[in-house]
Structures are given as C-alpha cells and as structure tokens.
VEXKOLRO-418635 format. One record per residue (C-alpha): residue number from 1; residue in three letters; x, y, z. Coordinates in Angstrom, 3 decimals, padded with zeros to 6 digits, m for minus. Example, Ala and Ser with C-alpha at 12.3 -4.5 7.8 and 13.67 -1.06 7.14 Angstrom:
// residues 2
R  1  ALA  012.300  m004.500  007.800 $
R  2  SER  013.670  m001.060  007.140 $
//
This chain:
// residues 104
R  1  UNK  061.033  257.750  194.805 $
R  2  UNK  060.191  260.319  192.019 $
R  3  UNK  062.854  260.935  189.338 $
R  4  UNK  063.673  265.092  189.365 $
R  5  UNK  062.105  266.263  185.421 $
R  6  UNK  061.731  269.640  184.071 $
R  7  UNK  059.925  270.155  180.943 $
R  8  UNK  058.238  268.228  178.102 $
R  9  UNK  060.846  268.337  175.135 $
R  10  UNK  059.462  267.851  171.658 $
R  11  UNK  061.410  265.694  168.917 $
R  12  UNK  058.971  266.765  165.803 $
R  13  UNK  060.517  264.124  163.259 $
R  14  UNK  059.185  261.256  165.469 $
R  15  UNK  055.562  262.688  165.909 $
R  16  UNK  053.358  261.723  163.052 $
R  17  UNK  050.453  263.782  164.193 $
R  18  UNK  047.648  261.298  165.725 $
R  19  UNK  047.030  263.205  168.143 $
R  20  UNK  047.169  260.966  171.165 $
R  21  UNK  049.072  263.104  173.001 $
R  22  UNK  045.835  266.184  172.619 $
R  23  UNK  043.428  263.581  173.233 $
R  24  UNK  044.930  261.934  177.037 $
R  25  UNK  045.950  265.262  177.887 $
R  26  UNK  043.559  265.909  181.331 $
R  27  UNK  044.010  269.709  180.847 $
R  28  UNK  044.128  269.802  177.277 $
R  29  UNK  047.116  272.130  177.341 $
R  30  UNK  048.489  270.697  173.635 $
R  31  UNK  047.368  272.338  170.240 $
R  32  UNK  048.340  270.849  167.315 $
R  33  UNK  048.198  271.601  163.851 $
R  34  UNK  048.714  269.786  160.625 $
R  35  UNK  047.588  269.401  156.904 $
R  36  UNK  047.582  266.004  154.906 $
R  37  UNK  049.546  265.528  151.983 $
R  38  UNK  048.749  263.295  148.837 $
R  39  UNK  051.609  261.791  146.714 $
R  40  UNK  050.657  260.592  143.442 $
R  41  UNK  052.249  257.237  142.314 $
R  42  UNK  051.363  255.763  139.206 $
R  43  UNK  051.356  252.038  139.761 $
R  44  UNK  049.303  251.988  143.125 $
R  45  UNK  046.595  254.166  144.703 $
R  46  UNK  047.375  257.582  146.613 $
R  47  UNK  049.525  257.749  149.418 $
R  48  UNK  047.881  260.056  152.296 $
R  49  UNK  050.462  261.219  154.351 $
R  50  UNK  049.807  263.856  157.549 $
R  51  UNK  052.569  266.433  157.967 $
R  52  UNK  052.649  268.312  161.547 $
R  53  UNK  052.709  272.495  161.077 $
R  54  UNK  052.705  273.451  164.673 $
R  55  UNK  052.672  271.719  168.011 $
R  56  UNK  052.208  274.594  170.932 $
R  57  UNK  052.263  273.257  175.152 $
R  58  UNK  050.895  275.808  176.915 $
R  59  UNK  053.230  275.719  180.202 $
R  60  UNK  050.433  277.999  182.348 $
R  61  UNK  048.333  274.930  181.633 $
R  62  UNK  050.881  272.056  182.094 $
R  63  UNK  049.841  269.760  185.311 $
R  64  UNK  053.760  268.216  184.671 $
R  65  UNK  051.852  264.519  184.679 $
R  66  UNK  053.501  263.179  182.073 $
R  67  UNK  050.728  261.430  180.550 $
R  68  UNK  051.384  262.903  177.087 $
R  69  UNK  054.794  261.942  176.872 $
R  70  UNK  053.536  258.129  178.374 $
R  71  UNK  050.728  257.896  176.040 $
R  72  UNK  053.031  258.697  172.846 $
R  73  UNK  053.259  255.427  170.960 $
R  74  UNK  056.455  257.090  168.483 $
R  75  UNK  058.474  258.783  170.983 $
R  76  UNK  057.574  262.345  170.198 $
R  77  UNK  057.470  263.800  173.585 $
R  78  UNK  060.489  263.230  176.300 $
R  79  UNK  061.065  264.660  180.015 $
R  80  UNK  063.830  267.312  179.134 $
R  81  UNK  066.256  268.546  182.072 $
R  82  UNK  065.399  272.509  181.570 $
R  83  UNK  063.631  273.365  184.173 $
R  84  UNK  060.330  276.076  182.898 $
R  85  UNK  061.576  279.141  182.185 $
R  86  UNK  059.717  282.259  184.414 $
R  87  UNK  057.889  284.474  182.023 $
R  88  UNK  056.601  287.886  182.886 $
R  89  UNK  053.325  287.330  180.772 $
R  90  UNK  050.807  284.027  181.200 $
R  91  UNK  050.542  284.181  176.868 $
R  92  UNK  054.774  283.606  177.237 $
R  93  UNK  054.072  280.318  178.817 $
R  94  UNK  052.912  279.050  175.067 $
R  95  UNK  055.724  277.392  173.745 $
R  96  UNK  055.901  276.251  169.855 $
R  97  UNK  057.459  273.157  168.391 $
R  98  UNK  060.488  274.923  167.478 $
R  99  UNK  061.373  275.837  171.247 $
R  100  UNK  059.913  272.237  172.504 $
R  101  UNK  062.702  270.937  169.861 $
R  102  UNK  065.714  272.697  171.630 $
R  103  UNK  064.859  270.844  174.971 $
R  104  UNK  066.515  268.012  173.919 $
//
C-alpha cells in the first residue's frame, strides 16, 4: 500500500547545493542555482562555502517519483500534503524556492 503525497516541499536551510537532487532526477525537472562564497580567516586557508540563489521544480515536468527527495542526503526535499495547485498556464507550473518553502 502507497502512502497518499502531494507535492515536493523545499526546506532551503538544509540544502547545501550538491546537486544530487538535479543529477537523479529522471526528467530533470529541478534547476538550481548558486554562487560560492570565500571567507577569509587569517590563521588557516580559505573557507569555500556554496550558497543556494534559486531552486525552481517545474510541476508540468514532475513524474511525482520521489527520487529527489530519496536521493537527498541533508533532508532538503520532503513529501508535503498540498496537493498541486491547477494553473491556467504550463510556465505557472514553475515553482521557486520561496513557494517550495511554504509547503511545509
């Protein structure tokens, strides 16, 4: 027996960007976007440090597999209870981090 799920929820504090999610993804319906940040410490080398900017699911996309949110070693990704929301145009079935947040 299945367990009922509605969308893939986003919790953007947990993700640190490597991109395992974009790379098991069988439809490749994840974009992500990020930029690496260098802090400067005097008594040790450079600390890299990659900060996420955007993280878009394209819904029209979406087989609803789950593999994303099984592949995500940090807990990033989640089943939500909303159920996808009907658009009236295919580009409204992008959703952004910020939305993918609020499914909690």
């Amino acid at each position: 027996m299945t367990t009922p799920h509605g969308v893939i929820g986003l919790v953007a504090e947990n993700c640190t960007v490597c991109m395992i999610c974009v790379e098991e993804c069988p439809v490749w319906c994840i974009d992500i976007g990020s930029h690496v940040e260098v802090e400067a410490v005097e008594s040790r080398r450079p600390v890299r440090r990659t900060v996420l900017d955007s993280f878009d699911l394209d819904y029209g996309l979406c087989m609803y597999c789950g593999i994303c949110v099984e592949a995500c070693p940090f807990d990033a990704l989640h089943w939500a209870e909303t159920m996808t929301p009907p658009e009236a145009a295919p580009a409204r079935l992008i959703h952004g981090g910020d939305r993918l947040s609020e499914w909690r």
